[in-house]
Backbone of each chain as ProteinMPNN parsed JSONL, in Angstrom:
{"seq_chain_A": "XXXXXXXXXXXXXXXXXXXXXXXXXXXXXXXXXXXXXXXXXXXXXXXXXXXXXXXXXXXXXXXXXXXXX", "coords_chain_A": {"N_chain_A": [[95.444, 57.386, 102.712], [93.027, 59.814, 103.869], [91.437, 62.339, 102.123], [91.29, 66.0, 102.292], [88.997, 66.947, 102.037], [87.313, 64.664, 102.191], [87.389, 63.928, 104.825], [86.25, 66.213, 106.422], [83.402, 67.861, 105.412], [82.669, 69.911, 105.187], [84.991, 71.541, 104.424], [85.571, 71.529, 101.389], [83.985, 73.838, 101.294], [84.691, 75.619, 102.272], [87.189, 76.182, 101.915], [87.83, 76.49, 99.219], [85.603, 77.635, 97.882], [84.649, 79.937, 99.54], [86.62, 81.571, 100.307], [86.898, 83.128, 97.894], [84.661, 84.203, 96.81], [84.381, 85.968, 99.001], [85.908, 87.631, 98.471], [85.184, 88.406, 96.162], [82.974, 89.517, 96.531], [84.231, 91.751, 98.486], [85.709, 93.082, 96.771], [82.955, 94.442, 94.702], [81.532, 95.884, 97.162], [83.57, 97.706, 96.942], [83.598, 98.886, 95.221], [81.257, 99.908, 95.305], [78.607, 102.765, 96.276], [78.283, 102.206, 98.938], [78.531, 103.2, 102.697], [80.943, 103.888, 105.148], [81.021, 102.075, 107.045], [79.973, 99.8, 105.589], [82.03, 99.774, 104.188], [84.254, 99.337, 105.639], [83.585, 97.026, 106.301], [84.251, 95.495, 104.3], [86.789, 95.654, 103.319], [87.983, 93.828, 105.658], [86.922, 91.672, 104.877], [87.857, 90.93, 103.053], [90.537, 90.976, 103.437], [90.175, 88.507, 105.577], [89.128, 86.36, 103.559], [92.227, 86.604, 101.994], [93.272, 85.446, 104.1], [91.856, 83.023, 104.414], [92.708, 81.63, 101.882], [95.234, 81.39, 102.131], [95.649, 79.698, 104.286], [93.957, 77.601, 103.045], [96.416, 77.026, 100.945], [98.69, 76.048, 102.358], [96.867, 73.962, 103.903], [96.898, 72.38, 101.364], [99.317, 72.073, 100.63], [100.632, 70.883, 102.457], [99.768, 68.537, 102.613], [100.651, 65.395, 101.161], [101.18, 64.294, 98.437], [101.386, 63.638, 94.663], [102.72, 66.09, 92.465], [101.691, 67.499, 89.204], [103.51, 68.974, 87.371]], "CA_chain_A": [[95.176, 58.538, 103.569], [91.995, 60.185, 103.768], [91.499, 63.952, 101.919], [90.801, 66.884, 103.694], [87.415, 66.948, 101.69], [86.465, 63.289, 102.654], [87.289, 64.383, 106.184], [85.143, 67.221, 106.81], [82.409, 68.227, 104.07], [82.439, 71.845, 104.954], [86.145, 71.95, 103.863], [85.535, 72.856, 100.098], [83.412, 75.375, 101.331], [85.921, 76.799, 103.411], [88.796, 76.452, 101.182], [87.707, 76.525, 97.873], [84.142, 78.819, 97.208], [84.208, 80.954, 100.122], [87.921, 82.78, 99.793], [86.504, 83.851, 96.214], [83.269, 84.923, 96.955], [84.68, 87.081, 100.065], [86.811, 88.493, 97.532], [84.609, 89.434, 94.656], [81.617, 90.761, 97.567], [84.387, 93.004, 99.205], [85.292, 94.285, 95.567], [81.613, 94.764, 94.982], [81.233, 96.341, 98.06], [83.902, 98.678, 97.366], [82.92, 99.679, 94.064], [79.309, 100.535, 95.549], [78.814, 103.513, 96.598], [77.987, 102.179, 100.464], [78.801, 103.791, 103.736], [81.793, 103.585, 105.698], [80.66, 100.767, 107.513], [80.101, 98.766, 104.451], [83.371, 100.083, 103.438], [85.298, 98.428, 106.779], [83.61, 95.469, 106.304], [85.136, 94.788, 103.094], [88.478, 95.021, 103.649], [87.758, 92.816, 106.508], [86.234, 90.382, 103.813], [89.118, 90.95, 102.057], [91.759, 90.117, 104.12], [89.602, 87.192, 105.297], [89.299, 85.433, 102.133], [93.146, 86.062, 101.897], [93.515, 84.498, 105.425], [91.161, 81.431, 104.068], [93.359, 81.271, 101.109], [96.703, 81.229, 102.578], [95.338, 78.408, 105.143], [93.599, 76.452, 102.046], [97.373, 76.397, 100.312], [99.273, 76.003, 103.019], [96.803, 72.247, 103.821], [96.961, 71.668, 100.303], [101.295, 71.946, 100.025], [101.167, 69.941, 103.459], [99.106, 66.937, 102.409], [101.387, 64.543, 101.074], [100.977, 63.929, 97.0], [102.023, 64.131, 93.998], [102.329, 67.245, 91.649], [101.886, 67.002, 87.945], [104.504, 69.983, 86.598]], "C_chain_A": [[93.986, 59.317, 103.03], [92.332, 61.91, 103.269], [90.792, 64.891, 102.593], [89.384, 66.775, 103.405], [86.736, 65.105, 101.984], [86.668, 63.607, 104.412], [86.377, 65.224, 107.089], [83.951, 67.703, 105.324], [82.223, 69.808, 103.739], [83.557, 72.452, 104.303], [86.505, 72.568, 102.849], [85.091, 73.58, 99.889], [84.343, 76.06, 101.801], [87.056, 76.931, 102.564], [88.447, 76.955, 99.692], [86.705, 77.783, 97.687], [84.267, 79.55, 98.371], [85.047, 81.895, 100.071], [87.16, 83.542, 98.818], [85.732, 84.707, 95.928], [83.556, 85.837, 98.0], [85.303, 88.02, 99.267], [86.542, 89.34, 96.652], [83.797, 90.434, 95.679], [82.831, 91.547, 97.87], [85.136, 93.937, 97.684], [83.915, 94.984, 95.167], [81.637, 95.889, 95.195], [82.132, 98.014, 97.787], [83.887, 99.549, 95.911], [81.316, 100.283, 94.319], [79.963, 101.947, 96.145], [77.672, 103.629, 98.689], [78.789, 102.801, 101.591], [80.289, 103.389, 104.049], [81.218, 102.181, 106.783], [80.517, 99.481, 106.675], [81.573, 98.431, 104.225], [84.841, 98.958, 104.213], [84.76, 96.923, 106.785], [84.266, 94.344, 104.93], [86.016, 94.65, 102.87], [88.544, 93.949, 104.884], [87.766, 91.796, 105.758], [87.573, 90.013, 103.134], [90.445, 90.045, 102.846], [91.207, 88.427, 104.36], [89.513, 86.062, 104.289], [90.933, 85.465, 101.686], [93.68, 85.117, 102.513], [93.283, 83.14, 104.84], [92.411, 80.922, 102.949], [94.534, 80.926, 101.477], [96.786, 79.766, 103.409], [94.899, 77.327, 104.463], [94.95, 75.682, 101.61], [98.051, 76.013, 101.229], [98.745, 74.077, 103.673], [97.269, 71.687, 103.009], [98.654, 71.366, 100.074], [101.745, 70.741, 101.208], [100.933, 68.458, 103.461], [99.806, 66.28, 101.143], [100.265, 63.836, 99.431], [101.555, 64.334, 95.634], [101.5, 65.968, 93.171], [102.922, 66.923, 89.971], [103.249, 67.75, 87.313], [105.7, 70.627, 88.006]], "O_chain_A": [[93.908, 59.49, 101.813], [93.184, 62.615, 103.81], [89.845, 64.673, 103.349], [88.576, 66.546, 104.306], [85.562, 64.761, 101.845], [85.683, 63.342, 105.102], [85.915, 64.941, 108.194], [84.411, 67.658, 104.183], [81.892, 70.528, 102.796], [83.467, 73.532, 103.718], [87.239, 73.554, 102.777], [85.211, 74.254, 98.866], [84.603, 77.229, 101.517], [87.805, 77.905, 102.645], [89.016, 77.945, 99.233], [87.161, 78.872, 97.339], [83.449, 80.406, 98.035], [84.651, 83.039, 99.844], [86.828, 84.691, 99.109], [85.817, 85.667, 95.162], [82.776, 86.785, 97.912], [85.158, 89.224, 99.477], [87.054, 90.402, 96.297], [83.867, 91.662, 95.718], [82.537, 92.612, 97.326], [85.092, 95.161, 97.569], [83.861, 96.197, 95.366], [81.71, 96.825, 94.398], [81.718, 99.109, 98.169], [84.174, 100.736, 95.762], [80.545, 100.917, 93.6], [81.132, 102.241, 96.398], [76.95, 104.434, 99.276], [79.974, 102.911, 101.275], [80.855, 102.611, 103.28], [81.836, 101.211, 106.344], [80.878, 98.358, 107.028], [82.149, 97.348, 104.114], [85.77, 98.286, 103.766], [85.357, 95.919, 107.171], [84.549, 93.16, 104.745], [86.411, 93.668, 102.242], [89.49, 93.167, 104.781], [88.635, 90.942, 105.932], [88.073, 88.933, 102.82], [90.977, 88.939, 102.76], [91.559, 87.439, 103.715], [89.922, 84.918, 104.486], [91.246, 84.482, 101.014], [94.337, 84.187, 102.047], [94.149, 82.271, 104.738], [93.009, 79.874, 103.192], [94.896, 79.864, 100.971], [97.672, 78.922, 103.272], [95.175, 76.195, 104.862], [95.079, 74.46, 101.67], [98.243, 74.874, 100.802], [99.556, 73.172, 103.87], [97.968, 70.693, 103.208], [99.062, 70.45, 99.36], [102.691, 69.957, 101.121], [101.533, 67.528, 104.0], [99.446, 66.721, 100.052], [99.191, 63.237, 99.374], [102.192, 65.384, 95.557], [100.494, 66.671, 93.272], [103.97, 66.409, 89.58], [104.05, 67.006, 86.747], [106.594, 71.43, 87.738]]}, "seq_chain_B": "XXXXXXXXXXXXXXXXXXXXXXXXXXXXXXXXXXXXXXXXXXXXXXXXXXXXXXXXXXXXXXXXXXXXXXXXXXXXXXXXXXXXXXXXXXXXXXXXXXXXXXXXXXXXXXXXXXXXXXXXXXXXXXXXXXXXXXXXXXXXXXXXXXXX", "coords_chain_B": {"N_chain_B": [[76.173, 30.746, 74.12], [76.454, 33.017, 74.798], [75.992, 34.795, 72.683], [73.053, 33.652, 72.302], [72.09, 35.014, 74.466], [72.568, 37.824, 74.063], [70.861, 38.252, 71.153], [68.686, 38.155, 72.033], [68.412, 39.945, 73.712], [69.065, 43.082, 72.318], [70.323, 45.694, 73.774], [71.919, 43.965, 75.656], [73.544, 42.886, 74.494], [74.932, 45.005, 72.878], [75.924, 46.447, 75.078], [77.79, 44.396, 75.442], [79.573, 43.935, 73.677], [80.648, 46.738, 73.53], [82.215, 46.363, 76.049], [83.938, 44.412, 75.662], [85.527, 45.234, 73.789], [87.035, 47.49, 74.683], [88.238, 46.592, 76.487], [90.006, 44.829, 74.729], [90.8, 47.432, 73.676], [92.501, 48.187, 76.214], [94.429, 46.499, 76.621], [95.679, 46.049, 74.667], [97.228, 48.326, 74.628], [98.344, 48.649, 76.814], [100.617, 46.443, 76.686], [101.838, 47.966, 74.911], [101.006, 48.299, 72.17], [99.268, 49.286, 70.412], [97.673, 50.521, 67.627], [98.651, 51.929, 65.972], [99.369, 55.103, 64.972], [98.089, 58.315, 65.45], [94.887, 58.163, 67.43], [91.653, 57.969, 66.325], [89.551, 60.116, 67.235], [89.994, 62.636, 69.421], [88.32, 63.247, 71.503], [85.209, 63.692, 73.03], [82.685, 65.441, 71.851], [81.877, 69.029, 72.066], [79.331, 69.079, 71.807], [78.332, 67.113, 72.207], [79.245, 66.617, 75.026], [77.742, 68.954, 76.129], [75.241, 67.457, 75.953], [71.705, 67.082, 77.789], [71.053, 65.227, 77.918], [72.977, 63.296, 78.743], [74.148, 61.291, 80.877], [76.581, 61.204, 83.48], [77.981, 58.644, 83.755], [77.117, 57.707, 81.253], [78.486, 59.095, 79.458], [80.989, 58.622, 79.747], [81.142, 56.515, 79.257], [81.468, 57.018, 76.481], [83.548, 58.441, 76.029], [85.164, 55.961, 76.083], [84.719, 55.205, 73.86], [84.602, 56.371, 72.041], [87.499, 56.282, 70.95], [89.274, 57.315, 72.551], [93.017, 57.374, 73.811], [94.054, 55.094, 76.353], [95.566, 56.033, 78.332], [95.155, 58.42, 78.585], [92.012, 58.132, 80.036], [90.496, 59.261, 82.613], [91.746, 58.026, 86.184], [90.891, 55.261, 87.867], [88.755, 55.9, 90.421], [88.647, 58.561, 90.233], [86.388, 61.196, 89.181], [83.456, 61.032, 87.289], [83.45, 62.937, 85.08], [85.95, 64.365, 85.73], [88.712, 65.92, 84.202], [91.906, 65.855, 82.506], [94.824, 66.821, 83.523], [96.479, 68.933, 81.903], [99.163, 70.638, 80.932], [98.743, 73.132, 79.924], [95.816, 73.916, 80.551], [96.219, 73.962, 83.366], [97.975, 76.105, 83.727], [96.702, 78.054, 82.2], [94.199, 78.544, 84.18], [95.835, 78.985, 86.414], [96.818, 81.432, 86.123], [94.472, 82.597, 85.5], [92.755, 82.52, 88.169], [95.241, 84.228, 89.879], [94.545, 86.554, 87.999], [91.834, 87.49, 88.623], [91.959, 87.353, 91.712], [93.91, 89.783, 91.783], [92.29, 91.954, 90.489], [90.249, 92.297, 91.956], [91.661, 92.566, 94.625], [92.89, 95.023, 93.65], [90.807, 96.597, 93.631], [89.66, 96.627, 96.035], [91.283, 97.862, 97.488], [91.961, 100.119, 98.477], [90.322, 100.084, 100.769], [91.379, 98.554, 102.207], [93.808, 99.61, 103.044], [92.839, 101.972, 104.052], [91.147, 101.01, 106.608], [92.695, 98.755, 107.466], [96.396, 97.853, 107.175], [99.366, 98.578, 105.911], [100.891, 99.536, 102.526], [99.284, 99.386, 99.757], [100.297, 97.889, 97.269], [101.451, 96.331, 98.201], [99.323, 94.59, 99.356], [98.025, 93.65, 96.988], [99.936, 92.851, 95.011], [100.699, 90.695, 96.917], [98.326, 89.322, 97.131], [97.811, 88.0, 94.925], [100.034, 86.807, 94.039], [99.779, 84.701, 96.419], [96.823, 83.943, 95.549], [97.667, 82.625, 92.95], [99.054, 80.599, 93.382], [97.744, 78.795, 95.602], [96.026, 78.188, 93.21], [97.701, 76.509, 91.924], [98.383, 74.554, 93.44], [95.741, 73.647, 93.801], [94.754, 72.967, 91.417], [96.746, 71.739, 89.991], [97.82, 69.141, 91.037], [98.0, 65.804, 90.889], [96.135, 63.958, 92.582], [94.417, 65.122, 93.217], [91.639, 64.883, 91.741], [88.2, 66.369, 90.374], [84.927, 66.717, 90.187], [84.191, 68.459, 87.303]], "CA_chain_B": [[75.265, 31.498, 75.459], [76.545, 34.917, 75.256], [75.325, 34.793, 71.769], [71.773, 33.658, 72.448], [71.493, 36.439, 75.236], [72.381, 39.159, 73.218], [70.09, 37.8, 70.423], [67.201, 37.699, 72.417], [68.25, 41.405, 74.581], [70.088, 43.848, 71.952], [71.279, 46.208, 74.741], [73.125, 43.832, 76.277], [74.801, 42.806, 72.724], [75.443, 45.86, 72.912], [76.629, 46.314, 76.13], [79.021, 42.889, 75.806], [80.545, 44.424, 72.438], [81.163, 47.634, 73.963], [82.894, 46.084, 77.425], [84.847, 43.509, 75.113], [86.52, 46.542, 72.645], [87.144, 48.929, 75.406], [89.21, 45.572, 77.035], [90.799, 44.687, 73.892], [92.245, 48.277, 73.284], [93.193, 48.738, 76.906], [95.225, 45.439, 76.883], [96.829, 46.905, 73.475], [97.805, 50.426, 75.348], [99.288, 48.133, 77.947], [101.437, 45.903, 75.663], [102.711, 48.741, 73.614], [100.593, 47.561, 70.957], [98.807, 50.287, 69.842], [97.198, 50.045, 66.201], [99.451, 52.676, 64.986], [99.354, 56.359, 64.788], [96.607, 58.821, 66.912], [93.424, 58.073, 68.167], [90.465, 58.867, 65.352], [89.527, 61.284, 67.925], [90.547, 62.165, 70.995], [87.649, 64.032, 72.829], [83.932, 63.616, 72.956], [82.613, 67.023, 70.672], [81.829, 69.724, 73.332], [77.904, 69.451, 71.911], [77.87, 65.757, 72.527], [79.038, 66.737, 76.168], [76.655, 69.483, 76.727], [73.749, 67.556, 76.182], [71.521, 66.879, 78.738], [70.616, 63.498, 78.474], [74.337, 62.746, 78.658], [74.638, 60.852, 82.53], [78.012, 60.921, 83.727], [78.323, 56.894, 82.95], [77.114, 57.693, 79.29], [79.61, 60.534, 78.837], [82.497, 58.054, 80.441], [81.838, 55.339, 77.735], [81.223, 57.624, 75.279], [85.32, 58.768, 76.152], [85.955, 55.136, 75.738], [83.716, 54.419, 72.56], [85.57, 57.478, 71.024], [88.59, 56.647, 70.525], [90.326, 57.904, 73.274], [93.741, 55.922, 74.499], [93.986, 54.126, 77.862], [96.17, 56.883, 79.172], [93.967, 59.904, 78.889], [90.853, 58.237, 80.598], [90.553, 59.217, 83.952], [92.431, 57.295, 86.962], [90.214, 54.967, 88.485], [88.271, 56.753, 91.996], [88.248, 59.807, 89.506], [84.801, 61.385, 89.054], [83.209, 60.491, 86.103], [84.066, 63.878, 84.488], [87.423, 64.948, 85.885], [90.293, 66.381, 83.29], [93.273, 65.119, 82.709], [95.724, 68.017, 84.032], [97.572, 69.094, 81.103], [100.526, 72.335, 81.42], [97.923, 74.039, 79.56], [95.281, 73.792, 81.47], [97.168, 74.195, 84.82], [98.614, 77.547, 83.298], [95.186, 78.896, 82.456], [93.739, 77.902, 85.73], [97.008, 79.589, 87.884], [97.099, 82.876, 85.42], [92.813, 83.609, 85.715], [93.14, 83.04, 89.708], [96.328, 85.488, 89.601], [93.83, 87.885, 87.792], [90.986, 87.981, 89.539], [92.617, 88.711, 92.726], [94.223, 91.1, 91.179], [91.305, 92.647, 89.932], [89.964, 92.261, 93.101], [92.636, 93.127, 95.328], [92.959, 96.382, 93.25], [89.532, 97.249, 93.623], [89.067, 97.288, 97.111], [93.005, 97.916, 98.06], [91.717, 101.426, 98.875], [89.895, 99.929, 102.148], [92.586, 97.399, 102.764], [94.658, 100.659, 103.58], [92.446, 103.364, 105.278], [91.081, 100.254, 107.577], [94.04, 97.776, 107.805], [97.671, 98.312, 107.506], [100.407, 98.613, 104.771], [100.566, 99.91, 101.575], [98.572, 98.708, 98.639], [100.772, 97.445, 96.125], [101.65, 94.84, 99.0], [98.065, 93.648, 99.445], [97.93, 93.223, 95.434], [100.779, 92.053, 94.824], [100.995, 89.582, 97.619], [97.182, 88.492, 97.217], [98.069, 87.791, 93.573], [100.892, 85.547, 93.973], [98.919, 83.839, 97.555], [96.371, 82.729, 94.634], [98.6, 81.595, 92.077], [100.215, 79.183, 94.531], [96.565, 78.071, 95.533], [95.333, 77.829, 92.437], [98.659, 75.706, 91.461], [97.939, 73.775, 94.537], [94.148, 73.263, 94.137], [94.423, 72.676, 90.405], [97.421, 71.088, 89.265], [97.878, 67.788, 91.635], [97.774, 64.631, 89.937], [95.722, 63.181, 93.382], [93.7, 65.521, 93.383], [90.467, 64.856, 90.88], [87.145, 66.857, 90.829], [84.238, 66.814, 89.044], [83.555, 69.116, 87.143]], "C_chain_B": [[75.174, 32.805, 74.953], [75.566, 35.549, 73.728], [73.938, 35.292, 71.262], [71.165, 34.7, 72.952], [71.892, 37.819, 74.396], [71.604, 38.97, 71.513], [68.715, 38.495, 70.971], [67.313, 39.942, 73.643], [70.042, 42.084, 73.115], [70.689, 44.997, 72.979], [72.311, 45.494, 75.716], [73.811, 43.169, 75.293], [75.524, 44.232, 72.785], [76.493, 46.628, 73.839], [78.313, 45.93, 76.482], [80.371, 43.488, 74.535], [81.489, 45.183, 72.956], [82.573, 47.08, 75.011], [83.912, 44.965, 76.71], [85.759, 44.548, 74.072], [86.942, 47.127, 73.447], [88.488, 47.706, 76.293], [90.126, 45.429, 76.174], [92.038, 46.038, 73.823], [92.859, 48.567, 75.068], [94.18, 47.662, 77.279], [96.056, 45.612, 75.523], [97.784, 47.385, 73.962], [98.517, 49.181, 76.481], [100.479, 47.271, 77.455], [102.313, 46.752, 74.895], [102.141, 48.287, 72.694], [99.688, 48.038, 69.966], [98.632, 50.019, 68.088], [98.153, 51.123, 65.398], [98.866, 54.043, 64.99], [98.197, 56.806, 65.594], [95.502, 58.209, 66.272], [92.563, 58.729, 66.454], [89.998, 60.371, 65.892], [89.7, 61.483, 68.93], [89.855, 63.064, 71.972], [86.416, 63.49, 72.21], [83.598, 65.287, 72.45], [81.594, 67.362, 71.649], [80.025, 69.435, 73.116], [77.427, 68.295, 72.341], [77.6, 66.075, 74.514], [77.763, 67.785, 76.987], [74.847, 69.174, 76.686], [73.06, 66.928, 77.573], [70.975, 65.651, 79.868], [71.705, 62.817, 78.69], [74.214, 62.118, 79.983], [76.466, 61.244, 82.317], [78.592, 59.079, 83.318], [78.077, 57.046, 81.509], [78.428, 58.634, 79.227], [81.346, 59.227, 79.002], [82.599, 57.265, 79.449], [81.696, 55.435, 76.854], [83.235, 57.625, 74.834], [85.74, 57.52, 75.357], [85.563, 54.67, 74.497], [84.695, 55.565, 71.578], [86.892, 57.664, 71.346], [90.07, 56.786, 71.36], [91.489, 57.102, 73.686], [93.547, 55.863, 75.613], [94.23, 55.534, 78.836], [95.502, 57.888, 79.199], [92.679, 59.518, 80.075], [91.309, 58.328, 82.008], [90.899, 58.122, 85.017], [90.76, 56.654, 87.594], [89.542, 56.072, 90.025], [88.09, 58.174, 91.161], [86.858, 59.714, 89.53], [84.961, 61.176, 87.821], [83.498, 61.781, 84.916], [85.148, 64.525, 84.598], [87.87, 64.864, 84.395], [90.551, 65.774, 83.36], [93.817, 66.581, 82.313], [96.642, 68.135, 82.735], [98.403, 70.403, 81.469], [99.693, 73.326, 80.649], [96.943, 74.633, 80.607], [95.477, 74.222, 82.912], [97.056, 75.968, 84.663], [97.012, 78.289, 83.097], [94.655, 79.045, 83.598], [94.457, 78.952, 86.827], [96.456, 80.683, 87.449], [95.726, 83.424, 86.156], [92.888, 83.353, 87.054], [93.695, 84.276, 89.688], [95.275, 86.578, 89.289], [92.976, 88.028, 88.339], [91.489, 88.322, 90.838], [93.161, 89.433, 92.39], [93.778, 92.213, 91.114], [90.902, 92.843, 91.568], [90.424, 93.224, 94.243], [92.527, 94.397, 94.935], [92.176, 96.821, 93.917], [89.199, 97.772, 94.891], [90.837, 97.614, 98.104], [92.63, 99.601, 98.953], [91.17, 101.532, 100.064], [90.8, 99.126, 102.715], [93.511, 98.415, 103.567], [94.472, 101.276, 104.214], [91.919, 102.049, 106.651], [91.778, 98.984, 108.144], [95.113, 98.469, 108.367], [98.163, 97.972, 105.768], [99.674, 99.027, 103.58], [99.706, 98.809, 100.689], [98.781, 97.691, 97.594], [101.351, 96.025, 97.362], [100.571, 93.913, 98.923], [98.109, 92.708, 97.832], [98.338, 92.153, 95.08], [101.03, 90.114, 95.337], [99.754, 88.584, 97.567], [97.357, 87.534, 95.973], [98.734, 86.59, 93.562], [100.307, 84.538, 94.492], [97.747, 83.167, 96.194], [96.663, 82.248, 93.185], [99.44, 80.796, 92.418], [99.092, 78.427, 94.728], [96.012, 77.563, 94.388], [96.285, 76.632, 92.037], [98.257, 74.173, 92.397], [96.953, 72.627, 94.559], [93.732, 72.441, 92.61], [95.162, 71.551, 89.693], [98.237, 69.691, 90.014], [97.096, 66.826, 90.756], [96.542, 63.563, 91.286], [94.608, 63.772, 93.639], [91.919, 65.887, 91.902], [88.64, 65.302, 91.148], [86.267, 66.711, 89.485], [83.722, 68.262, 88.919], [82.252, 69.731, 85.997]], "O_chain_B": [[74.188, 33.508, 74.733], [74.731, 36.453, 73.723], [73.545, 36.228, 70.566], [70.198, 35.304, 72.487], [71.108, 38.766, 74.336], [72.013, 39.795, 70.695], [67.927, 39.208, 70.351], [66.437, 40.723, 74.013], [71.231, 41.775, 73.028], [71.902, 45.093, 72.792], [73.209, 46.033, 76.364], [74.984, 42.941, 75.589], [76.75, 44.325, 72.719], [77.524, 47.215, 73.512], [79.283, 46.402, 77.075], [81.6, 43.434, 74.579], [82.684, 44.899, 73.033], [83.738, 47.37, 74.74], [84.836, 44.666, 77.466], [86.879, 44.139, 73.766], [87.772, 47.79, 72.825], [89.577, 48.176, 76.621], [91.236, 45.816, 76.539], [93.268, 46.013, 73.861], [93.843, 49.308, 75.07], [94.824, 47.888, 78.304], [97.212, 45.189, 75.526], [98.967, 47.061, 73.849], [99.703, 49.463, 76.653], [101.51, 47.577, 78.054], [103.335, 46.37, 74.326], [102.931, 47.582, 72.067], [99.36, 47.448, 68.936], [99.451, 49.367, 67.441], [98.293, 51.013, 64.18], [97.635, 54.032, 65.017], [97.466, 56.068, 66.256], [95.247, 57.872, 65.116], [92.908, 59.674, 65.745], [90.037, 61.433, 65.272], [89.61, 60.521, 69.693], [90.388, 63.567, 72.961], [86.426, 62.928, 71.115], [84.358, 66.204, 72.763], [80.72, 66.609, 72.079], [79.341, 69.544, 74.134], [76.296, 68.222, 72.821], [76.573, 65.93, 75.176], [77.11, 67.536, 78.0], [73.839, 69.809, 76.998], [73.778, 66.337, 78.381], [70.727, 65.313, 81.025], [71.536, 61.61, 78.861], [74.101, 63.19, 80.577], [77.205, 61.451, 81.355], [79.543, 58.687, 82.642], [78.808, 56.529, 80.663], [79.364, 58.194, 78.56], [82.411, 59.233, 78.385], [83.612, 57.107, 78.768], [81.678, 54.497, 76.058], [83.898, 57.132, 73.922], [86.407, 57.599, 74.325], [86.124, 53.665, 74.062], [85.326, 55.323, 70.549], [87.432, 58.663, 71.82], [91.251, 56.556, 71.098], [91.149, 55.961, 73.998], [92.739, 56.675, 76.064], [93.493, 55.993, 79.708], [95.266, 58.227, 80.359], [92.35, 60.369, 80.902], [92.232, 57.688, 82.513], [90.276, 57.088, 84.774], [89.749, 57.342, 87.736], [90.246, 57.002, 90.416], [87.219, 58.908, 91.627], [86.178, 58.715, 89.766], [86.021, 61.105, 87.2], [83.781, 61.38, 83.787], [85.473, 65.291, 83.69], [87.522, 64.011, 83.579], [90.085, 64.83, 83.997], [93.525, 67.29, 81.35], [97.566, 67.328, 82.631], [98.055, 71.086, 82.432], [100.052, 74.494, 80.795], [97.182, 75.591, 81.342], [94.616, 74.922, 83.443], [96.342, 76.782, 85.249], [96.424, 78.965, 83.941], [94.831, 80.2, 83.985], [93.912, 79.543, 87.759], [95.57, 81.151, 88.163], [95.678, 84.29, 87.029], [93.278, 84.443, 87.473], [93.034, 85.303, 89.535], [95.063, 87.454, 90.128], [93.111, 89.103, 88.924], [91.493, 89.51, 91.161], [92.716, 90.396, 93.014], [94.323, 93.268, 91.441], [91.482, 93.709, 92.222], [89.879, 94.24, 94.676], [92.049, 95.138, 95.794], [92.527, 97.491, 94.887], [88.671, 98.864, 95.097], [91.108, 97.464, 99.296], [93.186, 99.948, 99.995], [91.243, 102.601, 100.671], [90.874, 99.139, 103.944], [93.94, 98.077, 104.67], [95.28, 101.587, 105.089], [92.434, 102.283, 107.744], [91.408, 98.353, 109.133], [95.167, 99.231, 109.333], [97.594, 97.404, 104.837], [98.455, 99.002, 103.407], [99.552, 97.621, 100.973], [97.962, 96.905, 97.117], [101.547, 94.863, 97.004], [100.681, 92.744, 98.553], [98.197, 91.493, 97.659], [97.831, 91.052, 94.865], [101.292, 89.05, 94.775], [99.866, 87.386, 97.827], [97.04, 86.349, 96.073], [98.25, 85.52, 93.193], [100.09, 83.528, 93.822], [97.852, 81.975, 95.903], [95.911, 81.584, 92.47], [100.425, 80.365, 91.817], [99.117, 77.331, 94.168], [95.475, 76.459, 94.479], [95.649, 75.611, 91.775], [97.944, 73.06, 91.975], [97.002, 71.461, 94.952], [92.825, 71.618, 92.487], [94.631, 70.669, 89.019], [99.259, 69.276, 89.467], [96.03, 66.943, 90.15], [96.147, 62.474, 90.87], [93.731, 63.156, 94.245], [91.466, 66.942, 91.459], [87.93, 64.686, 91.942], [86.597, 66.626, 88.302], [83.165, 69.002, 89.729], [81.627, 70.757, 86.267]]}, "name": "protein", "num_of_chains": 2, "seq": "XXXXXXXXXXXXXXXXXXXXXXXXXXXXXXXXXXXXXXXXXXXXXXXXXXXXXXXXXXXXXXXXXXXXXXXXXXXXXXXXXXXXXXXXXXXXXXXXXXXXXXXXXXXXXXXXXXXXXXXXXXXXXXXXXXXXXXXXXXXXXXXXXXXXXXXXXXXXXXXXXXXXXXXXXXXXXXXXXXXXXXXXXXXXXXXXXXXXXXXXXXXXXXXXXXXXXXXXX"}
């Protein structure tokens, strides 16, 4: 059976490096001292990158393999 | 033959040596036959790996030139630098996820609230755990091999 990352190529962008990086920018963001508009877009970011994350583990627990521990 | 040609070309004497020892001990390790007690050494020395003339094929039969047993080297289809997942490893891996959202989460928990919903210590909390399940997920599968 084929992995999600041999399936699509954008996948470990989407699952892996972009959650993380939404995560640190909307800390960043909310340690700056930017506008309220900045401000709403970072909890946006935020949640987002939880969203991504929740949907990354949620392939990864569904795709059929082993686990070491 | 094999002789003559590695006579006449020392890299592939060298080569034939190598690919004939690296057979021998992995038909040992499969026998149970092991020479007795650990490995001389059982990693490549972090300065060997960081150099830059290292390829990924040198570094791989460096693993096998040093020492290492059968069972440590990476599963076939592995990248040429993948781990081998130990409960160490894993555990480091889950924990620093866990903290950076954490850190994270904290940091901007203060917009999560005035422009979301629910309290704070939910976002945290719950982001926290959400990537120490991912990271468990992403890190500690035996099918899952990355280079890194």
């Amino acid at each position: 059976m084929k992995s999600a990352e041999e399936i699509c190529a954008s996948c470990r962008l989407l699952g892996r490096t972009l959650p993380w990086a939404f995560l640190v920018a909307a800390a960043l963001v909310s340690f700056s001292p930017l506008g309220p508009a900045w401000q709403r877009g970072a909890a946006y970011l935020a949640a987002l990158a939880l969203l991504l994350l929740a949907g990354s583990y949620l392939l990864a627990r569904l795709t059929p393999g082993r686990r070491k521990f | 033959m094999a002789i003559s040609r590695s006579f006449n070309n020392p890299a592939a004497a060298s080569e034939s040596y190598m690919a004939s020892d690296v057979r021998a001990e992995r038909e040992r390790s499969l026998r149970g036959l092991g020479e007795g007690g650990p490995p001389k050494c059982s990693k490549v020395s972090s300065r060997r790996r960081a150099s830059h003339r290292l390829t990924p094929q040198r570094f791989q039969r460096l693993r096998f030139v040093y020492c290492l047993p059968v069972d440590e080297v990476s599963p076939p289809g592995a990248g040429a630098l993948a781990t081998k997942i130990t409960l160490r490893s894993c555990l480091l891996k889950v924990f620093a996820a866990a903290g950076v959202a954490f850190l994270a989460l904290a940091a901007s928990s203060d917009n999560l609230v005035k422009y979301l919903f629910g309290p704070g210590y939910l976002w945290i909390v719950g982001g926290s755990i959400l990537a120490a399940l991912w990271a468990y997920e992403s890190y500690c599968r035996e099918d899952v091999h990355e280079e890194r």
